[in-house]
N, C-alpha and C positions, 0 to 999 in steps of 0.2 A: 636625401634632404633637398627640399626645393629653395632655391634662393628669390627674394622678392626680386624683380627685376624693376616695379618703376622705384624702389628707394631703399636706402641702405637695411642690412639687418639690424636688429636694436641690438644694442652694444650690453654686453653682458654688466655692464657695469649699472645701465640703468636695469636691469630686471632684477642685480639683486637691489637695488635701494629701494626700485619701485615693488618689487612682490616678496622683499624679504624685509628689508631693514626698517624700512615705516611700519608694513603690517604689525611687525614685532614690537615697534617700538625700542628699536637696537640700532643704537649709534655705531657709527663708523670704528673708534675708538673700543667700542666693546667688543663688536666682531675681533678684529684685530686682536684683541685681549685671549679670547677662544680661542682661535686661529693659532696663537704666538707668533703671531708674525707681526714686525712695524705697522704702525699705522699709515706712514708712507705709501705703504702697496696696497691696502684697502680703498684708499684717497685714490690710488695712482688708476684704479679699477673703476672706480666711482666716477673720476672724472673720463674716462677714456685717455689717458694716457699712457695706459699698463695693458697688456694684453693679459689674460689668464691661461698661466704654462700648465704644464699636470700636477707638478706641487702644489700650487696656488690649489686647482680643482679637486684636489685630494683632501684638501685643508677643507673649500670651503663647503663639499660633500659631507663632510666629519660631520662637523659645526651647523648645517642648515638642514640636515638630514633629506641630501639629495644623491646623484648619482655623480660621479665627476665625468660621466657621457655627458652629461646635460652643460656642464659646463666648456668643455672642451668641446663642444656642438656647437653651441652658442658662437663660439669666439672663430672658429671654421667658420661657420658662415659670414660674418664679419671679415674675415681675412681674403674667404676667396672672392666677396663680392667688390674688398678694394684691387687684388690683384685682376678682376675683369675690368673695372674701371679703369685702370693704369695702360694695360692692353688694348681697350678703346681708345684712350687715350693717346697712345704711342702709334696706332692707327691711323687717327686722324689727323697725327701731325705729320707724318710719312707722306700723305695724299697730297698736302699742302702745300709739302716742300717737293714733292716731285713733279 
């Protein structure tokens, strides 16, 4: 998997609202209803402040008729492009202060 390097990976929470949940015409609250899971963790996915574990990915595999690779993909590349950012970051503050 290649990571974008000039900007972040899109966050799994926008691909599903933008390539599942509009296409569908399926509210946040509906998945969720599928899923059995809180509406909370749907929200929390949608806005970016939920990551997607493999339960989450196994759920929303079931329910979208996808793979839970793709999902847990998704959220990898997200993770490791903040964990290089942070890295950079920690970086360039070392240089500053030495």
């Amino acid at each position: 998997m290649r990571l974008p390097t000039h900007r972040a990976p899109t966050l799994p929470g926008e691909i599903l609202l933008e390539e599942w949940l509009k296409p569908m015409k399926l509210t946040q609250l509906g998945l969720a209803q599928k899923m059995g899971v809180d509406i909370q963790l749907v929200n929390g996915i949608v806005k970016g402040r939920r990551s997607v574990t493999a339960k989450t990915a196994l759920l929303l595999a079931k329910v979208l008729k996808t793979s839970p690779e793709f999902w847990l993909n998704s959220q990898m590349a997200v993770d490791l492009w903040q964990a290089q950012q942070e890295l950079k970051d920690d970086r360039h503050s070392r240089r500053k202060s030495a």
